[in-house]
C-alpha positions in Angstrom: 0.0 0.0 0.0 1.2 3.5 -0.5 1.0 6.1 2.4 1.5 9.2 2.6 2.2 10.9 6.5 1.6 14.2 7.2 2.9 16.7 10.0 0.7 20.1 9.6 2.5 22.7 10.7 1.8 26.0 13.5 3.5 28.2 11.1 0.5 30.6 10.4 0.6 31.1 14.6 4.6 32.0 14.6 4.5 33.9 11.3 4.0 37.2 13.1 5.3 36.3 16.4 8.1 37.1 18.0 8.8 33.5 19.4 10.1 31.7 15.9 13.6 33.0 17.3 13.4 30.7 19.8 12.4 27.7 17.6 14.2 25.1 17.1 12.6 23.1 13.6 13.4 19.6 13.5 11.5 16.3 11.2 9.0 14.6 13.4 9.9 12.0 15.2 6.7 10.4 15.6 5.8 10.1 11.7 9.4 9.3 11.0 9.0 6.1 13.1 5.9 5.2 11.8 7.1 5.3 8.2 10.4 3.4 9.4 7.6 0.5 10.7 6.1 0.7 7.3 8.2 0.6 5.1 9.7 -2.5 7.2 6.3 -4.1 6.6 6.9 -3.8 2.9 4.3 -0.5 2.1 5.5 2.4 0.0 5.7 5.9 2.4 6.1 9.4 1.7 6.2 12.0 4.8 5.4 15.4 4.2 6.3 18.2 7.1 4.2 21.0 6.5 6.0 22.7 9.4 9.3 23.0 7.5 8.1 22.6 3.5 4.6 23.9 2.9 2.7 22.8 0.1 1.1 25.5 -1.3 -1.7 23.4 -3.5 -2.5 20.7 -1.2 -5.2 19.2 -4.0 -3.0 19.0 -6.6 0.3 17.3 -4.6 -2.5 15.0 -3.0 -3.6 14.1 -6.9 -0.1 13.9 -7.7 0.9 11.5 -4.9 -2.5 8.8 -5.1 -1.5 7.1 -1.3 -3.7 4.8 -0.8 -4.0 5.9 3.0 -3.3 9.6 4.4 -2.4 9.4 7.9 -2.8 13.1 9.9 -1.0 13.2 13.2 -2.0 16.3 15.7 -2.5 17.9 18.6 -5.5 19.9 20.0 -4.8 23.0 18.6 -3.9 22.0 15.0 -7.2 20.0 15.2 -9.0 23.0 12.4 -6.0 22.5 10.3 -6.5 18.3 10.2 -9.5 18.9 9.4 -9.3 20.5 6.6 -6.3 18.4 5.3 -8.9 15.6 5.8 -11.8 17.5 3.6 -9.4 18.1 0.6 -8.0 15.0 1.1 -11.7 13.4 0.7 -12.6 15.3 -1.6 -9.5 14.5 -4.5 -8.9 11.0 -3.0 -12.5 9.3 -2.2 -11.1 5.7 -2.5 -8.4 6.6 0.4 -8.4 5.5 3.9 -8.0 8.7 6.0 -6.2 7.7 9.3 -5.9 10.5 12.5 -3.5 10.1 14.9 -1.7 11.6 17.7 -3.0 13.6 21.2 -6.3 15.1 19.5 -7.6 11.9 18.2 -6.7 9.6 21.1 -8.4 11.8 23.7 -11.2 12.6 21.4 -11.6 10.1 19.0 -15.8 10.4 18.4 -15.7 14.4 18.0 -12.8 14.0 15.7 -14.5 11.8 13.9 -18.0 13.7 13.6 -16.3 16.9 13.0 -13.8 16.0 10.4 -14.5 13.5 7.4 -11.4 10.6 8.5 -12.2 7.2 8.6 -10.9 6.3 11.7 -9.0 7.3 14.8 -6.0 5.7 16.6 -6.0 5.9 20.0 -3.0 5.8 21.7 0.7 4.0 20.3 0.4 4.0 16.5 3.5 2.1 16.1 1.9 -1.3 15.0 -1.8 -0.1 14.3 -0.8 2.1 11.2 0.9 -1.3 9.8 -2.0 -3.5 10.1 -4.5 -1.0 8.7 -1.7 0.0 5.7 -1.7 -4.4 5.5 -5.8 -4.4 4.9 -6.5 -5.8 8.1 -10.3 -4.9 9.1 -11.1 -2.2 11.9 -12.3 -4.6 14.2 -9.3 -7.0 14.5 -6.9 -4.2 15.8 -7.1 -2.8 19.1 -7.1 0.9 20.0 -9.5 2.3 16.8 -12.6 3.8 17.1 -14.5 4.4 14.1 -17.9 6.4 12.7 -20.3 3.6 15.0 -17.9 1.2 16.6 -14.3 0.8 18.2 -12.0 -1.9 19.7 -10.6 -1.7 23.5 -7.4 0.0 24.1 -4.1 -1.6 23.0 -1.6 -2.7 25.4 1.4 -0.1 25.2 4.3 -1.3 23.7 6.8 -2.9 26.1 9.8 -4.0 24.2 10.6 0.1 23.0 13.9 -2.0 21.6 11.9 -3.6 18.7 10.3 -0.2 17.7 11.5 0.4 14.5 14.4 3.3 12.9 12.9 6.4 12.0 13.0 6.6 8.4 15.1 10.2 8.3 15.8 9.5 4.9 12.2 10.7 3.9 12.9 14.2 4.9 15.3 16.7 3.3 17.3 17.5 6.1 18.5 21.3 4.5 15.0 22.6 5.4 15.6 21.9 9.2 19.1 24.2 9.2 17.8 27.0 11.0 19.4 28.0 14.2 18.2 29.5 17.4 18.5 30.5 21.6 18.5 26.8 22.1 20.2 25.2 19.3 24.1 25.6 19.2 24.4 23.6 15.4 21.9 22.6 12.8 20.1 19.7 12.0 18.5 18.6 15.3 17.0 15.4 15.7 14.0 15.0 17.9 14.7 11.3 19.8 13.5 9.5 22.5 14.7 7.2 25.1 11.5 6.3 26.7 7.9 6.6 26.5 5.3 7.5 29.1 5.2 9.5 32.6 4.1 8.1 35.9 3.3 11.4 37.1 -0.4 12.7 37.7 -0.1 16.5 36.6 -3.8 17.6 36.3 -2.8 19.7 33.2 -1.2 17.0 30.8 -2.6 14.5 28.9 -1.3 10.7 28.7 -3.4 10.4 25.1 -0.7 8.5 23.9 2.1 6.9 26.0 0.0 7.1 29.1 1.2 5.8 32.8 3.2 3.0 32.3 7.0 4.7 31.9 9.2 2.2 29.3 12.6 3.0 28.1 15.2 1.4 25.8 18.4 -0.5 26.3 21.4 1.8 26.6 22.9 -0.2 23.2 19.9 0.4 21.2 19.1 4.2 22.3 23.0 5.0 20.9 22.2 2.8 18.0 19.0 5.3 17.1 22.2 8.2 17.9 24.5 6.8 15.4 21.5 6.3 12.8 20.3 9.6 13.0 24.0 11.0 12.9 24.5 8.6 9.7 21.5 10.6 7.7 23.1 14.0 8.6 21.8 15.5 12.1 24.1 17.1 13.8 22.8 17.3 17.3 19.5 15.7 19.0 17.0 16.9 21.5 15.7 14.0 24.1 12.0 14.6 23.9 10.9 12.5 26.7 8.0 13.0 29.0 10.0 11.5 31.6 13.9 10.8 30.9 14.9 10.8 34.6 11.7 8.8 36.3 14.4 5.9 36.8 17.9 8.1 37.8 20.1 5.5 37.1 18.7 4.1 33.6 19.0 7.8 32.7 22.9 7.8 34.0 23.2 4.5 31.6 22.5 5.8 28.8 24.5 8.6 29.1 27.9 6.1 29.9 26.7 4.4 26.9 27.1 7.6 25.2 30.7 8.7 26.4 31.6 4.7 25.8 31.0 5.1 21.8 31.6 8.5 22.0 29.8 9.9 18.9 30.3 13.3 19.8 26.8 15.0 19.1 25.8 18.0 21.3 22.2 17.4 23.0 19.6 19.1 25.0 16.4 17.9 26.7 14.4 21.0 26.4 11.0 19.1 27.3 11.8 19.6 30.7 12.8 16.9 33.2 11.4 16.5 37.0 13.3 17.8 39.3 12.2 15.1 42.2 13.7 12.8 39.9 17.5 13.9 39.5 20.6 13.4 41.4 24.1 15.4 41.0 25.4 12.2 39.6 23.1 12.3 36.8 24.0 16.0 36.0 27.4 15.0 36.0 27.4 12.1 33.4 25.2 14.1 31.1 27.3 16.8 30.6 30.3 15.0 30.1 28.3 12.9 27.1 27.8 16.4 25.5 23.9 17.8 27.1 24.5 21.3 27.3 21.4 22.8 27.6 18.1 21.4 29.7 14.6 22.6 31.2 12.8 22.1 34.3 9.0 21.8 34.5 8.7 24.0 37.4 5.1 24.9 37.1 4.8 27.2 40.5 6.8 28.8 43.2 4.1 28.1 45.7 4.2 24.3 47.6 0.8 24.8 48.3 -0.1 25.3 44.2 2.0 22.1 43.5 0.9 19.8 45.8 -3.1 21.2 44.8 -1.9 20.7 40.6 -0.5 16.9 42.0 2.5 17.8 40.7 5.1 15.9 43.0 7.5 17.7 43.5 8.7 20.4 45.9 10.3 24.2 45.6 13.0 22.9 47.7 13.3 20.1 45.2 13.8 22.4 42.5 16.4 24.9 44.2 18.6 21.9 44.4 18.0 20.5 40.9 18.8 24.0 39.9 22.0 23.9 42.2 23.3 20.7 40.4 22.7 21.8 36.7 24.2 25.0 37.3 27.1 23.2 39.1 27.9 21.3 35.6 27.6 24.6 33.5 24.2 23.8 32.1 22.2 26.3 30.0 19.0 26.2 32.3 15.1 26.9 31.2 12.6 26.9 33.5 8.9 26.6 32.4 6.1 27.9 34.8 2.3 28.4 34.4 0.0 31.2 34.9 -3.6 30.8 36.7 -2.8 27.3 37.8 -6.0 26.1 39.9 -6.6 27.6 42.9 -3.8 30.1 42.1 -4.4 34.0 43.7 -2.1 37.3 42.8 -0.1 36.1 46.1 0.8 32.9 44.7 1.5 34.4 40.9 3.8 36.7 42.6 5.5 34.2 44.6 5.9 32.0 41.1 7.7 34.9 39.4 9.8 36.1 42.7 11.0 32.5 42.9 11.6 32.6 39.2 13.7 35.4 39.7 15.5 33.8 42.8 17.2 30.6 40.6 19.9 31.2 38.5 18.4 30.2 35.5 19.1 31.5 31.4 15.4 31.8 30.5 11.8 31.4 31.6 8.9 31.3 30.4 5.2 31.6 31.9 2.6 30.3 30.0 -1.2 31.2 31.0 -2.4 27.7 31.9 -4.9 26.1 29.4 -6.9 22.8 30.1 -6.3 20.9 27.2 -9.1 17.9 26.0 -7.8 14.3 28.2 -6.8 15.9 31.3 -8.1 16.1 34.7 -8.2 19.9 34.7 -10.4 20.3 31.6 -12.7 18.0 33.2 -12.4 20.2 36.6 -13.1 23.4 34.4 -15.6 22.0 32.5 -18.5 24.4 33.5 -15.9 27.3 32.6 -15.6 26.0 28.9 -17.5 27.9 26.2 -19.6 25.5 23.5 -17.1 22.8 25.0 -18.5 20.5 21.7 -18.9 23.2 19.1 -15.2 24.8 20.3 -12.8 24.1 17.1 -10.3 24.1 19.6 -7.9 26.3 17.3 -3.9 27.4 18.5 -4.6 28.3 22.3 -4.2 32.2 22.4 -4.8 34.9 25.3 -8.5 35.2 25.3 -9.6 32.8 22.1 -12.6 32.3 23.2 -11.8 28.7 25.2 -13.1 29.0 28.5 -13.3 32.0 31.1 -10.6 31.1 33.9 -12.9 30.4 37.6 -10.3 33.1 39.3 -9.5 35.7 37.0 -10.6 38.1 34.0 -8.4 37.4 31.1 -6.7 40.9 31.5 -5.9 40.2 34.7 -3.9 37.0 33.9 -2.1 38.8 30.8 -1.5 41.6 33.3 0.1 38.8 36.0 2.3 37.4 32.8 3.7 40.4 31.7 4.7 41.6 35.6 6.1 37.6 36.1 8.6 38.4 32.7 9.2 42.0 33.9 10.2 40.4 37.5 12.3 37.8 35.7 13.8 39.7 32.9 14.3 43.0 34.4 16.9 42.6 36.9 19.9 44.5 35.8 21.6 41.3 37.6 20.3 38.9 34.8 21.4 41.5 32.3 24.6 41.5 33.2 24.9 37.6 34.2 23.8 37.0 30.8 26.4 39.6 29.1 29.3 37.8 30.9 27.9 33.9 30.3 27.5 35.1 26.6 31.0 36.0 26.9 32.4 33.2 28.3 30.9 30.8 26.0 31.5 32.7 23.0 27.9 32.7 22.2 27.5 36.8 22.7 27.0 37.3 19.3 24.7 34.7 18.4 22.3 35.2 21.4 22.6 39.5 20.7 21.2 38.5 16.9 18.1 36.4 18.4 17.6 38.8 20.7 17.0 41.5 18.1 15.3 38.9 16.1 12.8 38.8 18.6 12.5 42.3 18.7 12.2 45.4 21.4 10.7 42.8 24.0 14.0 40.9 23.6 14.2 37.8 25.5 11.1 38.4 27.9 8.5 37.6 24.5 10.6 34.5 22.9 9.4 31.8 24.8 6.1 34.1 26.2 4.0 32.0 23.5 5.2 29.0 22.7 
């Protein structure tokens, strides 16, 4: 069978914003490995990554291609743009089998379904369903599917993450992903993964996909997936784990496995990491194997908001992850959210102050957003405007989503702007950026993305993203 993947893209959100400076564009991983299990199972693939290589007549490339199966992969707020990938996609192939995949369609597989004209949803781990639907198999012997007036019960995640197949980099024209930024030192990066899953309980994240159960790959065949991807041409990688630390030491073996082969390839883990779930020794051997640059999912200031958002972790937690990273000359990012349930001004203000009080590189506060498959959109729910009408289109200040049980939407875009002002407007940080610019020889680099980003500078790069 021939099938064609396709990544859309968020470009017409970051086209006039200030945060594509801050982007780092690299081939997704997820499509890549699905094509690398296809095409092992004998079926012809294309990939197409909107995100870096728009195609500006989507009817006539879709004529020009004739898959026999169009598999869309997305997450809630690309869900308008699937959908109409899927209606033109109907439209010039009405013999095709339209597949969605990813966060949106596991969480919400019936309202994708009514609201966009695909044949079916995958729910969950893709890995082996795409290769029994691409090998004719019917709907109802393959587990995790739900289609217009039946489904099949979950699939069992994938244990063995060693027999999950190469991503097929090959597919992808690796000069479109050669754009720098604030948190990529060299050009192609490689989006991997060592593990799957997160056994934490966040009420604001979804586990539409890998879910609880936290599996990982040998040490051998993670730096096997290394040297492949170095083989087609990347450069450095980004680990895009939801959890690379939950077990310290498996973390600390891969890293050893690294230095062992030594294949020299800078790395970041910019998803964020826990910071319950770190030791110095892990900091340690990760910079030594060549991770330079690495974010914490910090979320609040306030013990009280953390323990309320289940979050597990603890501020005193995160002043000595913070210690340790720093210790080891890591760039530091530390992610935090805005109106967090329960929040008040006092506990905003205590996020941003302790913000201010670690020596990190950047921050960034996002105004928190329930997202579809989560505990808090379920908490929220009475807040949620036309909750089945909502298109659920990229989540922006004030879209028209769900009026926040606390505060007015100025008043949260009012407590963003002061947490950035308290963060970014210490003439300390200025000046401890200058001299860690100069030190690493990266002054000139970061002084360009700053401009890039215009008069806001740093404070707006990572405001939206």
């Amino acid at each position: 069978m021939r099938v064609l993947l396709i990544n859309p893209t968020m470009g017409d959100y970051y086209r006039h914003s200030k945060v594509a400076a801050a982007i780092t564009l690299s081939p997704p991983l997820n499509l890549a490995l699905l094509a690398g299990a296809l095409r092992q199972a004998g079926h012809g693939v294309e990939l197409w990554d909107l995100e870096a290589r728009p195609v500006p007549d989507l009817r006539a490339a879709l004529r020009a291609s004739k898959p026999d199966m169009v598999g869309v992969s997305f997450r809630t707020p690309l869900f308008p743009q699937a959908r109409r990938i899927a209606e033109i996609a109907r439209q010039e192939l009405p013999g095709a089998l339209l597949v969605a995949g990813g966060v949106h369609p596991s969480t919400r597989p019936e309202e994708t379904l009514l609201r966009a004209p695909f044949d079916v949803a995958v729910r969950g781990e893709g890995d082996l369903s795409v290769v029994e639907l691409a090998d004719g198999r019917s709907f109802e012997g393959i587990g995790g599917l739900t289609w217009r007036g039946g489904s099949t019960p979950a699939r069992a995640l994938i244990e063995d993450m060693d027999s999950l197949a190469m991503g097929a980099w090959d597919l992808v024209d690796l000069r479109h992903y050669e754009r720098t930024s604030l948190v990529a030192r060299t050009t192609p990066v490689a989006d991997l993964e060592f593990s799957r899953g997160c056994r934490a309980r966040c009420v604001y994240c979804t586990k539409g996909v890998f879910g609880n159960l936290w599996r990982n790959k040998s040490p051998a065949r993670f730096v096997e997936e290394l040297a492949h991807a170095k083989a087609h041409g990347f450069r450095a990688f980004n680990l895009v784990d939801d959890s690379f630390t939950t077990i310290t030491s498996r973390a600390i073996a891969s890293c050893e496995e690294m230095l062992r082969v030594d294949l020299d390839m800078p790395w970041t883990l910019t998803n964020g990491i826990r910071v319950g779930n770190v030791n110095e020794e892990f900091f340690r051997v990760a910079r030594q194997a060549g991770c330079y640059l690495l974010a914490f999912g910090f979320e609040s200031g306030s013990d009280q908001v953390l323990k309320r958002i289940k979050k597990g972790a603890t501020v005193e937690q995160a002043r000595r992850a913070v210690g340790w990273a720093r210790k080891y000359g890591f760039t530091i990012l530390g992610y935090f959210m805005v109106g967090l349930p329960g929040e008040t001004a006092e506990t905003i203000a205590e996020t941003a102050a302790f913000a201010a009080s670690l020596d990190l590189d950047f921050a960034k506060f996002s105004i928190t957003m329930p997202l579809p498959g989560t505990p808090l959109y379920d908490q929220w729910a009475p807040h949620i405007r036309d909750a089945h009408k909502y298109d659920f289109s990229i989540h922006q200040p004030d879209n028209g989503l769900y009026d926040h049980p606390d505060f007015s939407w100025p008043q949260l875009e009012a407590h963003t702007r002061q947490a950035y002002q308290t963060f970014y407007g210490r003439p300390r940080y200025v000046a401890r950026r200058l001299i860690r610019s100069l030190r690493s020889g990266q002054l000139a680099r970061e002084a360009r993305y700053t401009l890039g980003v215009g008069a806001g500078g740093l404070m707006e790069s990572f405001q939206r993203r």
